[in-house]
Structures are given as structure tokens and as C-alpha cells.
KEFIVEX-55051 format. One record per residue (C-alpha): x, y, z; residue in one letter. Coordinates in nm, 3 decimals. Example, Ala and Ser with C-alpha at 12.3 -4.5 7.8 and 13.67 -1.06 7.14 Angstrom:
2
PT;1.230;-0.450;0.780;A
PT;1.367;-0.106;0.714;S
This chain:
535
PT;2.771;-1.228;3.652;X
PT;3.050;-1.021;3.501;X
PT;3.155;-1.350;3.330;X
PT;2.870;-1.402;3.108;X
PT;2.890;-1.257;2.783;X
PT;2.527;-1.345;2.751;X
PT;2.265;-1.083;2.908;X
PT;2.139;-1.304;3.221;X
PT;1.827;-1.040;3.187;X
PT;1.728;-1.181;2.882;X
PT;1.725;-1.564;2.974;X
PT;1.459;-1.763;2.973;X
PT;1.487;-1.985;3.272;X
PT;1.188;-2.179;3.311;X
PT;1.263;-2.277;2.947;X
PT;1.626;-2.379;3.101;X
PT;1.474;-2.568;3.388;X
PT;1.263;-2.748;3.236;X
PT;1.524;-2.861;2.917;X
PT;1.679;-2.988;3.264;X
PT;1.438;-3.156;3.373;X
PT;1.429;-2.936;3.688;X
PT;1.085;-2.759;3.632;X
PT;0.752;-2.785;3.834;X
PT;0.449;-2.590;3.831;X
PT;0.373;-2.258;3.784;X
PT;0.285;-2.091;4.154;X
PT;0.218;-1.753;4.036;X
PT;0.163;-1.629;3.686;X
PT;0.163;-1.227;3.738;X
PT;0.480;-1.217;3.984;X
PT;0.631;-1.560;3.701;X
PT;0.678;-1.741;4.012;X
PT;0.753;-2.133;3.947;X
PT;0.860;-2.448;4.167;X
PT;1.136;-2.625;4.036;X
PT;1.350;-2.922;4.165;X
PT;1.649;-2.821;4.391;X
PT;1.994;-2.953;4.197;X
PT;2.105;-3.035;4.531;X
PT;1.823;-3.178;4.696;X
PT;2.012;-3.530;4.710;X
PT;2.235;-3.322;4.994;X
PT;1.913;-3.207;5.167;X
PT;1.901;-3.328;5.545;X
PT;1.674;-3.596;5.616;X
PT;1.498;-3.782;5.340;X
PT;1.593;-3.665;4.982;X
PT;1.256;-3.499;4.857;X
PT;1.344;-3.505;4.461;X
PT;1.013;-3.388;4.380;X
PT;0.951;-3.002;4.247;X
PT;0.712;-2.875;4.543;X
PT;0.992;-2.924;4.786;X
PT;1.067;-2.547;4.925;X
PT;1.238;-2.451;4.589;X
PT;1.132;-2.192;4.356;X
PT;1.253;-1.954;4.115;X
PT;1.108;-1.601;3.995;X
PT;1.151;-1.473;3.623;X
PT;1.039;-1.191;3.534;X
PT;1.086;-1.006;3.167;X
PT;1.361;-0.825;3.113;X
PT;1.468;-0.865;3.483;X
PT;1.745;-1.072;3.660;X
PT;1.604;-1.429;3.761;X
PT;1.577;-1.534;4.116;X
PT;1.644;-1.818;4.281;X
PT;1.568;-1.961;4.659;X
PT;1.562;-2.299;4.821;X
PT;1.418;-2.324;5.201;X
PT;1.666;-2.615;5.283;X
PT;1.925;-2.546;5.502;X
PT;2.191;-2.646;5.319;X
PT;2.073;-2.427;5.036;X
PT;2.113;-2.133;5.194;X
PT;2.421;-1.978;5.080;X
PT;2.279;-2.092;4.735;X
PT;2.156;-1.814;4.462;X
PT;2.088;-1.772;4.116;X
PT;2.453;-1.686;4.014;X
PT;2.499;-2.097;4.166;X
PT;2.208;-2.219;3.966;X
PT;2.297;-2.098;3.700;X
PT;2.678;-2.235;3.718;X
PT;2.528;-2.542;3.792;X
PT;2.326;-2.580;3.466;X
PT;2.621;-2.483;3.285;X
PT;2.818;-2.741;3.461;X
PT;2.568;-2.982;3.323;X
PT;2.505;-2.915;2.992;X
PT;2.772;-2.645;2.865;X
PT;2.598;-2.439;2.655;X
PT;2.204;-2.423;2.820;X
PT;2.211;-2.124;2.951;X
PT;2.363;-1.985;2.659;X
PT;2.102;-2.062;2.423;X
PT;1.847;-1.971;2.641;X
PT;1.943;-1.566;2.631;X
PT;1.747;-1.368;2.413;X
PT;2.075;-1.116;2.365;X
PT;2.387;-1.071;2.444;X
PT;2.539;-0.856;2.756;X
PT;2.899;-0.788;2.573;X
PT;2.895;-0.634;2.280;X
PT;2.940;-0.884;1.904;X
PT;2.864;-0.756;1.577;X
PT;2.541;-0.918;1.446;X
PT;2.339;-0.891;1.761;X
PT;1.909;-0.921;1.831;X
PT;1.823;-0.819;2.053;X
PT;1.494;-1.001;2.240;X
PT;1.224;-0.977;2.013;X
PT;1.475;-1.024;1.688;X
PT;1.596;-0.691;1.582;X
PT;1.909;-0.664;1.544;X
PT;2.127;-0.405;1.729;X
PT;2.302;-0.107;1.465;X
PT;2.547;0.123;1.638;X
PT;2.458;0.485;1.575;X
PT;2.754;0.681;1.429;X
PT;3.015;0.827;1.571;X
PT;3.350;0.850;1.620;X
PT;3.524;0.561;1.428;X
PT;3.181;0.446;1.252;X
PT;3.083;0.693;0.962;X
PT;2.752;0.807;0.891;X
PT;2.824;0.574;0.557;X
PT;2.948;0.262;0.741;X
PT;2.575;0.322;0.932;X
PT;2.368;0.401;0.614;X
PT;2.504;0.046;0.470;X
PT;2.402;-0.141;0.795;X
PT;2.064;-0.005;0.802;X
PT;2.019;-0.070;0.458;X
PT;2.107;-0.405;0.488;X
PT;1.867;-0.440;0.792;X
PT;1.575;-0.270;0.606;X
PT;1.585;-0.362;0.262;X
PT;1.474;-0.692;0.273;X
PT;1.149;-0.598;0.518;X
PT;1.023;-0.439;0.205;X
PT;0.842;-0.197;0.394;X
PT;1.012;0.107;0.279;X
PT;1.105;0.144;-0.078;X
PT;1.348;0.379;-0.359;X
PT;1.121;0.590;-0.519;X
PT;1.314;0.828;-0.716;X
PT;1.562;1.024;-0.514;X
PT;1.318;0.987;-0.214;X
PT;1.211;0.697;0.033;X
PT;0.890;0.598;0.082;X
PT;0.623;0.394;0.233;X
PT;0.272;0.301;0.091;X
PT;-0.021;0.384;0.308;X
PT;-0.367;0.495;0.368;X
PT;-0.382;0.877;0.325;X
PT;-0.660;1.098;0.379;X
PT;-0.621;1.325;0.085;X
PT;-0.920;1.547;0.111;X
PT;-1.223;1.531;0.253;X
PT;-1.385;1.360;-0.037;X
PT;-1.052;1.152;-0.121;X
PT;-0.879;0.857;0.087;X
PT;-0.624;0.621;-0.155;X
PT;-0.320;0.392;-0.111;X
PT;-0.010;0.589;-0.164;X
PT;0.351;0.641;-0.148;X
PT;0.387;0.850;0.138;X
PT;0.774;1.003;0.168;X
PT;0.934;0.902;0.537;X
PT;1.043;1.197;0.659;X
PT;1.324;1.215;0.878;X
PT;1.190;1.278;1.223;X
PT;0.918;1.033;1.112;X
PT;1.227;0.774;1.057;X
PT;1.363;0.812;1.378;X
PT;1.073;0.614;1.555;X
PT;0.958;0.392;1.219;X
PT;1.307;0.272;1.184;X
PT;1.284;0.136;1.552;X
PT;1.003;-0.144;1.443;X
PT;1.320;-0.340;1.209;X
PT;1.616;-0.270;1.428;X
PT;1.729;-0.120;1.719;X
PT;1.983;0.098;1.690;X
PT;2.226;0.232;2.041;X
PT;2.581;0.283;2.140;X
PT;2.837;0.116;2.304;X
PT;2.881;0.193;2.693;X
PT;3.146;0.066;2.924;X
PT;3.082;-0.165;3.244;X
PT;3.239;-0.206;3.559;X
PT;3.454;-0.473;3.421;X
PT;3.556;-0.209;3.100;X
PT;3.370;-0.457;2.891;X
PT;3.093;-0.301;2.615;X
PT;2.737;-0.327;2.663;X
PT;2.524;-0.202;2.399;X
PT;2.257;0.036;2.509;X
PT;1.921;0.168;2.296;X
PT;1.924;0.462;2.189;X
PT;1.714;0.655;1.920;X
PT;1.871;0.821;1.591;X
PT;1.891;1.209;1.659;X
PT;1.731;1.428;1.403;X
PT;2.004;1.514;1.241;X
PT;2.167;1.147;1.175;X
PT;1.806;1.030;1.066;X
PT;1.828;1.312;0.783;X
PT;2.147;1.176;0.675;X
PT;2.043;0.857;0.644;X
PT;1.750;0.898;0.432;X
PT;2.019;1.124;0.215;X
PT;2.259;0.868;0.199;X
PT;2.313;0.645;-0.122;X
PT;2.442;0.388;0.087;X
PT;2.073;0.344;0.282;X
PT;1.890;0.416;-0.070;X
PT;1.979;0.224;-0.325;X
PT;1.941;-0.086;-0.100;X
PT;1.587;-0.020;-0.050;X
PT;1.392;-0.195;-0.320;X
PT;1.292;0.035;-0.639;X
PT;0.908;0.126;-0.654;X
PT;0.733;0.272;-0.948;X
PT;0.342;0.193;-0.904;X
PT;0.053;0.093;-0.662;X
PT;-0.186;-0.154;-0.820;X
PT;-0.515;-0.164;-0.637;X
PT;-0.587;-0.545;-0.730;X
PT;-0.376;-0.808;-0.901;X
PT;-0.451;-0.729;-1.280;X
PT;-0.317;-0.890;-1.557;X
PT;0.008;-0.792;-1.718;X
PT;0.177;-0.821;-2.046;X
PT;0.513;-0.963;-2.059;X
PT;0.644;-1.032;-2.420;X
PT;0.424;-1.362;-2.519;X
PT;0.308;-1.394;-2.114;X
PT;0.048;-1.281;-1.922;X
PT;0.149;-1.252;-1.560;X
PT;-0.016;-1.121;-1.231;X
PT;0.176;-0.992;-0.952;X
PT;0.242;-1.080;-0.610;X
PT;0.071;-0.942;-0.311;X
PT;0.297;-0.697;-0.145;X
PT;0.584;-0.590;-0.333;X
PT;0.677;-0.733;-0.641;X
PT;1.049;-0.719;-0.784;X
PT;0.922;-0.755;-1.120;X
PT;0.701;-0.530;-1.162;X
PT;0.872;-0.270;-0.939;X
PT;0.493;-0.285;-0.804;X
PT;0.313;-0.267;-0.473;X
PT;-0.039;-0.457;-0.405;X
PT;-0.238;-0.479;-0.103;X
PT;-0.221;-0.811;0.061;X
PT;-0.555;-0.827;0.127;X
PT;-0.643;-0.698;-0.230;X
PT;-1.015;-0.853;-0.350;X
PT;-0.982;-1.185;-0.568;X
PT;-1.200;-1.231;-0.908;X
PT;-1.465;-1.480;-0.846;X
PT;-1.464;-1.742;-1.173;X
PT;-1.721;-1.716;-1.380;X
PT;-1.848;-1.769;-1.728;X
PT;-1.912;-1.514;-1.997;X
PT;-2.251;-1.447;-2.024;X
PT;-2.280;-1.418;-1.623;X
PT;-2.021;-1.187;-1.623;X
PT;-2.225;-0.981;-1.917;X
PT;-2.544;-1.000;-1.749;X
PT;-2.377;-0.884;-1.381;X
PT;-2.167;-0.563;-1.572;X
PT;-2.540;-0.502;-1.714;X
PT;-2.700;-0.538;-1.377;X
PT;-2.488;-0.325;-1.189;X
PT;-2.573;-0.022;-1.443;X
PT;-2.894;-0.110;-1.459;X
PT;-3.134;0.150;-1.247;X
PT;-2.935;0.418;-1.400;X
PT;-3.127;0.723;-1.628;X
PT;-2.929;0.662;-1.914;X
PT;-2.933;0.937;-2.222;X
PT;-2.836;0.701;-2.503;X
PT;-2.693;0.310;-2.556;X
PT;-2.339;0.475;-2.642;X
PT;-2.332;0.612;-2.268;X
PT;-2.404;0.243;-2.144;X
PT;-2.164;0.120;-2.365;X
PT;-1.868;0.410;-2.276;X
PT;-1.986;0.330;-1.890;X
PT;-1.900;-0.048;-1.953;X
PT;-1.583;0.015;-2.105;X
PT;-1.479;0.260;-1.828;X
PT;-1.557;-0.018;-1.593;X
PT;-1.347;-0.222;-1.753;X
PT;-0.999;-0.026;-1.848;X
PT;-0.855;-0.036;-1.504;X
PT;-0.836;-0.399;-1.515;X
PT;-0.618;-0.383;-1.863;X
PT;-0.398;-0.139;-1.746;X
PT;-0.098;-0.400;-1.736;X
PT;-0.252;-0.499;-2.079;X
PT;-0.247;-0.187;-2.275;X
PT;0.130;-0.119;-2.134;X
PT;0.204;0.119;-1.831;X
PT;0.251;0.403;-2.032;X
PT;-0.033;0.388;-2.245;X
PT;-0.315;0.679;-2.273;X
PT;-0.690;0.632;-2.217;X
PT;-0.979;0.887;-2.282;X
PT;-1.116;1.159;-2.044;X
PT;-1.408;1.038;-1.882;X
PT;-1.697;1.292;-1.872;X
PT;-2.016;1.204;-1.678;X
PT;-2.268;1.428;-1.750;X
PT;-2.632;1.475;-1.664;X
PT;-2.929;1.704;-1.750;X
PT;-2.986;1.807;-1.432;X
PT;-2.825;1.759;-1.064;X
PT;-2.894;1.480;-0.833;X
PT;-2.919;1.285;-1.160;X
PT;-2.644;1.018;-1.045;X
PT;-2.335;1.108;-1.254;X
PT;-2.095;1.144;-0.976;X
PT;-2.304;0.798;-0.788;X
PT;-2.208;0.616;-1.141;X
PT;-1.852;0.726;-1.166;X
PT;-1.834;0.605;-0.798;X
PT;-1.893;0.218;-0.928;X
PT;-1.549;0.196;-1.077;X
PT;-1.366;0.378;-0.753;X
PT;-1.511;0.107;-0.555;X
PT;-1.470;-0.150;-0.755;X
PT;-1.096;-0.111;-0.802;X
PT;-0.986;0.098;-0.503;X
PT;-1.259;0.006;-0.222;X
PT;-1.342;0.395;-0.205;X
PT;-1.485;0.643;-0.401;X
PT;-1.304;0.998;-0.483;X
PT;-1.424;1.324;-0.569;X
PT;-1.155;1.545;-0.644;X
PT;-1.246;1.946;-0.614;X
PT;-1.361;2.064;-0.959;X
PT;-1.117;2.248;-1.200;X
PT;-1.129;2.632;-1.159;X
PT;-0.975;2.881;-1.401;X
PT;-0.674;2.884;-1.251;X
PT;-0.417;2.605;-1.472;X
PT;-0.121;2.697;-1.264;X
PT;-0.322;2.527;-0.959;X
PT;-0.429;2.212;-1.180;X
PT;-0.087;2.149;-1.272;X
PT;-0.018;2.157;-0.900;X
PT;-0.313;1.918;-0.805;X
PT;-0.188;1.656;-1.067;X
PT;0.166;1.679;-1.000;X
PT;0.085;1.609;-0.628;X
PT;-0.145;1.325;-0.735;X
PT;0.114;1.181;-0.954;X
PT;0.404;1.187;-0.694;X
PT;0.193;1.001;-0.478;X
PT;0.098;0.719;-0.674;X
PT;-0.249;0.785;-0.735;X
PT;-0.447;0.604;-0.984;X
PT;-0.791;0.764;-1.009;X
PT;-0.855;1.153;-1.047;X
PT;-1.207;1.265;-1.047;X
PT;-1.312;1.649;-1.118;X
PT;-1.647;1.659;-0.958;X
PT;-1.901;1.930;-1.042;X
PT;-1.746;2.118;-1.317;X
PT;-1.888;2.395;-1.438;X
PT;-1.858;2.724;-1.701;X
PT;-1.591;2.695;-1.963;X
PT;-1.260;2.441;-1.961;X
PT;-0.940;2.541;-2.150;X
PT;-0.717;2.424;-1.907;X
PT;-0.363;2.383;-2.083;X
PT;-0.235;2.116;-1.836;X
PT;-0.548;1.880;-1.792;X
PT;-0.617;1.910;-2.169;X
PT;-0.220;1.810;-2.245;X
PT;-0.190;1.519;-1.965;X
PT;-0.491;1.339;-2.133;X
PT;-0.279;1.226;-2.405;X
PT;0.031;1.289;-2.279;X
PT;0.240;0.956;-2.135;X
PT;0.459;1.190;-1.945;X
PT;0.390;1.474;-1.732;X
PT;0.642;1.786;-1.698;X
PT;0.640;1.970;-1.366;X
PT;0.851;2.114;-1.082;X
PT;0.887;1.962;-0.725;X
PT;0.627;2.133;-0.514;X
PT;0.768;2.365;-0.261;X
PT;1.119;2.461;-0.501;X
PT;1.173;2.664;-0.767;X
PT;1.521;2.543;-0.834;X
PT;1.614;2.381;-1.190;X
PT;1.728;2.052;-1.029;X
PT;1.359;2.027;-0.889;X
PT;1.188;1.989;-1.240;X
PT;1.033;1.664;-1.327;X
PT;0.953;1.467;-1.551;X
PT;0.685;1.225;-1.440;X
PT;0.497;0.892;-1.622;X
PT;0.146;0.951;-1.643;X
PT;-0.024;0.634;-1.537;X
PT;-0.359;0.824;-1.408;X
PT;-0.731;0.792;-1.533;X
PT;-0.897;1.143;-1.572;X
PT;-1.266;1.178;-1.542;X
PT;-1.498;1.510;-1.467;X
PT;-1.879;1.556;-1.382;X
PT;-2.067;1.790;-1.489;X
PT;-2.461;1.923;-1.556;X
PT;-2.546;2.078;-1.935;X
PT;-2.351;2.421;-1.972;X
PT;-2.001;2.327;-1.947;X
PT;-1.823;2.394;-2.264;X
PT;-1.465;2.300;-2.352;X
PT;-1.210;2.414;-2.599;X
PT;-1.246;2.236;-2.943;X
PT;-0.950;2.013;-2.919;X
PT;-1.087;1.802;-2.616;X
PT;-1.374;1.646;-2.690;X
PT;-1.197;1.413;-2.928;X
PT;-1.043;1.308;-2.639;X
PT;-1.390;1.234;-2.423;X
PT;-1.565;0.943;-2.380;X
PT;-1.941;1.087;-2.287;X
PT;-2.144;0.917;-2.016;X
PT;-2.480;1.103;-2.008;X
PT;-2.746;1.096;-1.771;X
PT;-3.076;1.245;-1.817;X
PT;-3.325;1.255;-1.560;X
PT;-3.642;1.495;-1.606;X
PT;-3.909;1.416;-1.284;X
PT;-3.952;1.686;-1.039;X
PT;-3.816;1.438;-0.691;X
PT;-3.499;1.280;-0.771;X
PT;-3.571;1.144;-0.426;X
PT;-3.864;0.984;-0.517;X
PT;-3.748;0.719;-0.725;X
PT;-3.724;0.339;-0.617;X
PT;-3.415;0.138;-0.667;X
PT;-3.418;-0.259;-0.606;X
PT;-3.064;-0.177;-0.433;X
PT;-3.129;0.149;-0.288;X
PT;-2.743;0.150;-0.158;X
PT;-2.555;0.058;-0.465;X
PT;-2.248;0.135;-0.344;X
PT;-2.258;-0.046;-0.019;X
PT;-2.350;-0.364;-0.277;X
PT;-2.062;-0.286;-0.526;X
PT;-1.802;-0.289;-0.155;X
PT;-1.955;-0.621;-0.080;X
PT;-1.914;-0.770;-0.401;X
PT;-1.602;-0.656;-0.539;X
PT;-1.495;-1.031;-0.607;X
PT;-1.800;-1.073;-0.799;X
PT;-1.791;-0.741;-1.012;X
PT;-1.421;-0.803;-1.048;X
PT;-1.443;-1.123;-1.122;X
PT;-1.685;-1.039;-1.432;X
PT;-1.394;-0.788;-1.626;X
PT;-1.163;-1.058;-1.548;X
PT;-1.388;-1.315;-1.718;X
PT;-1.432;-1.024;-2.045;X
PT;-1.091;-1.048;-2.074;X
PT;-1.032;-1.409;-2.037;X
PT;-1.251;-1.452;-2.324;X
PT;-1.041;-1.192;-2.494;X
PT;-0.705;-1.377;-2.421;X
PT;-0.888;-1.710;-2.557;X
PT;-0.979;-1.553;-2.881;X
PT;-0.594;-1.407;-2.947;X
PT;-0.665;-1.086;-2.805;X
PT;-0.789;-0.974;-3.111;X
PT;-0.816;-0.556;-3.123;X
PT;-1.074;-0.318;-3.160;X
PT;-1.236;-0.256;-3.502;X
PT;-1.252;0.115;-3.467;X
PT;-0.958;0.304;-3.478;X
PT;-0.877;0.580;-3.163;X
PT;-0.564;0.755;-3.306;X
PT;-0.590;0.948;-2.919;X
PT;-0.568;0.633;-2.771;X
PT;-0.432;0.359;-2.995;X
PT;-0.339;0.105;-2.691;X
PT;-0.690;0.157;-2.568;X
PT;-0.834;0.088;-2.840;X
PT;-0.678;-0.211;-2.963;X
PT;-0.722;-0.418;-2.595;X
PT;-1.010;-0.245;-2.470;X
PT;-1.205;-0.180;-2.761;X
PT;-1.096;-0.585;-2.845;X
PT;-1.258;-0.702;-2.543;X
PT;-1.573;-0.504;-2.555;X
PT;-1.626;-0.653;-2.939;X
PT;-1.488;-1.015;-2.885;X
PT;-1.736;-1.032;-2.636;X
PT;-2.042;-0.930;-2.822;X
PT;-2.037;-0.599;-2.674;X
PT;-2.075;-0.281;-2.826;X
PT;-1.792;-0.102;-2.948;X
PT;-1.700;0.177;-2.701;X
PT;-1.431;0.370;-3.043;X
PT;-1.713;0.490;-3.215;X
PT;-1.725;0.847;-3.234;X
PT;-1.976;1.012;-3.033;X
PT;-2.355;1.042;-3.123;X
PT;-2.527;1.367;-3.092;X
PT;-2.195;1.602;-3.116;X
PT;-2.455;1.886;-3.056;X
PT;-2.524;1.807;-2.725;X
PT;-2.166;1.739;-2.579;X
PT;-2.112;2.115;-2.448;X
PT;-1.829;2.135;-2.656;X
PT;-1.656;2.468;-2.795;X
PT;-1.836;2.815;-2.727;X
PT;-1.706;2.925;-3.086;X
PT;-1.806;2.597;-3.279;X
PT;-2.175;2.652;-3.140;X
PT;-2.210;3.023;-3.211;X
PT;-2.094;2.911;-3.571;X
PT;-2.327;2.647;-3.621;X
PT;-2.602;2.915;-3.516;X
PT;-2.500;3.161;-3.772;X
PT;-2.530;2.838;-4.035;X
PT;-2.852;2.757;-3.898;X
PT;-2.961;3.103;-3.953;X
């Protein structure tokens, strides 16, 4: 078989046969056992039998040389190597396009299942000459992406305990030696008996798989990633308003699940009435909370709308008491957007260790950072500075060289929970939106809900409850996207889309500044000052 350039392993006979006309029935699926039609059977002593149950079969196995017998006498000298000359003979060509690879080495090569063969480095083949190949292979899968100086994939991660999200998780090398092999199939070059080259699998080494995620080459053919967006929201594009495309989206630089939740159409008062709904059985403090609970529903969908780097206020869900529902209520929105709630550790009085937490969160794409259970005093430089702040400076985690200090964009929502007592340093409650809770019966567990599991509802009906914000700002769009009447000099973008929305649709608006400044927590030296006044 020496002369075949095809791989004879790879061929697909029956197909063959029967594209000759020469196939009968199968005889025996597990050992791919088949009649077939002898070619010869018109030289068959006695009376030519031209059916295909005549004494002649063939065997073809996966990945396995074919077989072939025929019981007839004058057959018996006869083989596979002869029936496979004789289709040849018949229809040059047949057998060729029946191989799923070929035996002699060609540049451009699948193998069976249609990935194609890369030589590994070596001598004569640089590790750039490599890098380029694989690029070429692995770029257009869109499967692993440029972020940065790194590559990455986007996946489900297990953060915490409390916290599961979509994120860009960095392929390490060894990691890449195995993940590389579902695109391509890299190997060497051997020698056969004939000194022709047959290309045989093999798997990167450690050391060539670290230079290929190093090399430019490999890189910069890998498409460029900035963001994960949970759903397909609506984004601002000079006078357009686009959406992108599930997966990865070249425009956008953006990645979207697939199977991300569609918006179920729907008019505006529905949509009102189902935002309303879903808050309902809440203990709500005051109509601002309602209102600031509406509007933090909303601001994830307007993300694209605001602009990427655009700032939005510090969520603070707060309650009277525990087991009131703050951290249940902040939960909506995670669900909503992300399919999953997340409760982030709370901060401690260590900033050093914040500015670790968000620079990790950051680097991985996350969207959604919630500081459950807060409690005592917050002054925390870094979380009070990346509320406003549309870029984030920090160092790579793990180095302390210069080279390793970043600059990041900040495209995360902040929130925190916490029961009366927490106080915070002057300068940050301008940058709060308060959602309080008050709840004052002795069994929190004795209270009746029409949905006693909200949050398995809210997962169920994330098309609906999507599908409402996307109606609020449809309206918006229709009016001219006019902006908010109150002004948020924190949060200017914010204001003007989301703050527009809220009012063009008859809803309260969520700029106002806060009612009842007194009972916010606020700063330990503005209280003790208003006691001395009081006094």
C-alpha cells in the first residue's frame, strides 16, 4: 500500500462500494461487517451470481485497515490491496476521495474528524513559523481571544462560595497543551519504510505551549476581547442603536452567551405593572427606596446606552434589622441579568485587600460586585475612589515589578448590604443610591408571600422581567431619549439615560437627593456635630 499517498486507514469503504454500486447489506454492525458484490464475480465458476450475498464480504473498521474476502475459488489470491486497485481502475479518483487523511505528508492536512495537522517545532520550523500556523488555525474558532497581553477563554467560574459568573479565564500553558488539541492536531513528521513522511500526533510539550501563548505571532491573531455582556443590551453607536451578536462580536470587541435570555415584547404599562410586581412583597422604608430599587433594576440594561465607560452610583441596601430581605432584593437584578445571584465577602478594614478583590474582579470580566453584610465604619480609599472613577489603577496580582502596573476600565456595578450602624466617611454618600428595608415583627419567618420563592420565579421569567426594561427603554428611544430632569454631577451619563427613562415613563425620578439624610448611617463626625447643634 506503499503507493498510496492517501491513509488506506482512514477510508471509508462501504461509502466506496456502494458509490460503485458494489454494496449489499450490512451482516454485522459491531465487527462493520458488510456483503458486497464480488468485481469479478462474472469469472466465478458455474453460473455468474451478480448479486451481493454471494460469499463476498468486506470488514471496515475505524481507524483500521479494511478487509476484504471472496469464498470463490477464483478469488482466492484476491485481497483488499486488489479491490482497492480495482476501484481505482474504475473510477480514478474513488478511493481517493473516500480517505479521511492523508498517509504522506502535504501541507494543509485534516486529519479525520477535520482538524488540521500543525507540525510542532523543531529543527527547520521555528517556534514563530508554528505560532503563525496555530494562529491561523485558532483565530477564526473564536474560542480563545487577545485580552491584553494575555489569552483567554470565557467560562463558568466558581469564584467563591457565594459567587459563580461568566468570565475571562487566562489559558494557561499546560492547560493549552490539551485545549489546543479540540481545533487542530498538532505532530511530527516520521519516516516509513519507503523513506516517505507520515505525520504522527503528538502533543505540544510544556515548554513549546508557553511559547506559544508568548508569542506575538499566535496573539495578535486571536480576536481582541474587552467585555462580557450577560444579555444582548442595547448599544449606542453615533445616531444607531445596535445589539450584538451572540458569541463574539467584532464590533463590540464583546462576548455574549449564545443561549443568553431574549426580552419578551410588551407594552408599557405591562412592563410598569410587572417591574412593580416583582418588588412588590417587599418591607419597603420609603417610595424613594422603590423608586432607587427600580432604577437599579434597570441600569444594567443601559449600560451600552450610557457609554462603556460611564459611572453609576453605589448601591446600598439597607434594612432595620436582619433577615429583613436586603441581600434577597439585591439578588433580583443578579438573576435577572446574570442567571445567578452573588454575594461578595463584606469589606473589612483592610483597603490594601479591597483593592486586591476588585482588581481580580476587574481582570476577569466581572460585571456585578456585591459587599454583603457590611458592618462598623467604611473609609475605604479604593472602593470609595472606583465609584466614580472610569479607570481603575492597580498592579498585576502576584508581581511587584513596574511593568506589572495597570491601568484598568471600570465597567463594574458596586452595591453593599448592610443593617442600621454602618457609617461611612462624608464624601460617599453623595455617591449612594439608598434602598431601605424596614421590617419590625418579631418572626421574619412568619410572613406569607404569594411567591414564596421569588428567586426561583425571577430564573424562570427572565424573558419576561427583561423584556419589561427593554420595553422602558423603548419608550425612551420613541420619545428622543430625552434625559433626566435632575442633575447627578457623580454620575452625569446615568443620569441623563437612566434618570430619562425612569421620567419619560411616568416613573419617579430616581436623581433626587436622598430623603431622610439622618437616617443614612453616614459620617461618625457629621452626626456627633449635629448632636452638639441639637443640644
Amino acid at each position: 500500500l506503499a503507493d498510496w499517498k492517501e491513509d488506506l486507514r482512514s477510508l471509508d469503504l462501504v461509502a466506496a462500494l456502494e458509490e460503485a454500486d458494489l454494496l449489499g447489506e450490512c451482516l454485522d454492525p459491531d465487527d462493520h461487517k458488510w456483503s458486497v458484490r464480488c468485481p469479478w464475480a462474472e469469472h466465478h465458476s458455474g453460473t455468474a451470481d451478480l448479486s451481493a450475498d454471494s460469499g463476498t464480504i468486506v470488514f471496515n473498521p475505524p481507524e483500521r485497515l479494511p478487509a476484504f474476502k471472496c469464498l470463490h475459488a477464483h478469488c482466492a489470491e484476491r485481497n483488499f490491496k486488489s479491490l482497492v486497485e480495482w476501484l481505482e481502475e474504475k473510477k480514478p479518483g474513488l478511493v481517493a476521495s473516500h480517505c479521511g487523511r492523508m498517509r504522506q505528508w502535504e501541507a494543509g492536512q485534516e486529519n479525520m474528524d477535520g482538524r488540521p495537522r500543525i507540525l510542532l517545532p523543531g529543527l527547520g520550523r521555528p517556534d514563530s513559523e508554528f505560532a503563525t500556523e496555530m494562529g491561523a488555525a485558532l483565530g477564526p474558532r473564536k474560542q480563545w481571544f487577545r485580552k491584553g497581553a494575555h489569552v483567554c477563554s470565557v467560562e463558568m467560574r466558581e469564584i467563591t462560595e457565594k459567587v459563580t459568573s461568566l468570565v475571562f479565564a487566562p489559558v494557561q500553558p499546560v492547560e493549552s497543551v490539551t485545549a489546543a488539541e479540540k481545533f487542530v492536531e498538532p505532530g511530527i513528521l516520521v519516516k516509513d519504510d519507503e523513506g516517505e513522511f507520515e505525520f504522527h500526533a503528538k502533543s505540544m510539550s510544556r515548554e513549546c505551549a508557553g511559547k506559544l501563548m508568548a508569542a506575538p505571532q499566535f496573539r495578535f491573531q486571536l480576536p481582541e476581547i474587552i467585555r462580557i455582556l450577560d444579555i444582548q443590551l442595547p448599544i449606542a453607536r453615533g445616531s444607531e442603536i445596535l445589539f450584538p451578536e451572540p458569541g463574539y462580536d467584532s464590533r463590540f470587541r464583546s462576548y455574549c452567551p449564545p443561549d443568553a435570555p431574549q426580552p419578551e415584547p410588551m407594552g408599557l404599562h405591562q412592563a410598569i405593572d410587572i417591574l412593580k410586581d416583582v418588588h412588590g412583597e417587599f418591607c419597603w422604608k420609603d417610595e424613594q427606596s422603590v423608586t432607587h430599587a427600580l432604577a437599579r433594576m434597570i441600569t444594567p440594561y443601559c449600560r451600552g446606552l450610557m457609554g462603556w465607560d460611564a459611572r453609576f452610583p453605589l448601591w446600598h441596601f439597607a434594612a432595620n434589622r436582619p433577615r429583613a430581605g436586603k441581600d434577597y432584593l439585591a439578588g433580583v437584578t443578579h438573576l435577572i441579568y446574570e442567571g445567578r445571584t452573588c454575594e461578595d465577602a463584606p469589606l473589612d478594614r483592610d483597603s490594601e485587600e479591597t483593592r486586591k478583590r476588585i482588581t481580580a474582579a476587574m481582570m476577569s470580566g466581572r460585571r456585578i460586585m456585591h459587599f454583603a453584610n457590611c458592618q462598623g465604619h467604611i473609609q475605604d480609599a479604593h472602593l470609595i475612589g472606583v465609584i466614580t472613577s472610569k479607570t481603575f489603577a492597580a498592579r498585576n496580582l502576584g508581581s511587584t515589578e513596574a511593568k506589572a502596573d495597570l491601568v484598568m476600565p471600570n465597567e463594574i456595578e458596586f452595591s453593599l448590604s448592610a443593617n442600621v450602624g454602618l457609617t461611612f466617611r462624608e464624601d460617599v454618600e453623595p455617591r449612594t443610591r439608598r434602598i431601605a428595608l424596614q421590617f419590625y415583627d418579631e418572626n421574619p419567618n412568619g410572613r406569607n408571600f404569594t411567591r414564596p420563592d421569588l428567586h426561583g420565579w425571577v430564573l424562570e421569567n427572565r424573558p419576561l422581567l427583561l423584556g419589561a426594561v427593554a420595553a422602558l427603554v423603548q419608550h425612551w428611544i420613541n420619545q428622543g431619549c430625552p434625559p433626566g430632569p435632575t442633575p447627578f454631577n457623580s454620575f452625569p451619563e446615568w443620569s441623563r439615560v437612566v434618570g430619562g427613562i425612569m421620567t419619560s415613563c411616568g416613573l419617579p425620578d430616581p436623581c433626587l437627593p436622598h430623603e431622610h439624610v439622618e437616617d443614612l448611617g453616614g459620617d461618625r463626625q457629621e452626626r456627633a456635630m449635629r448632636a452638639v447643634f441639637r443640644i
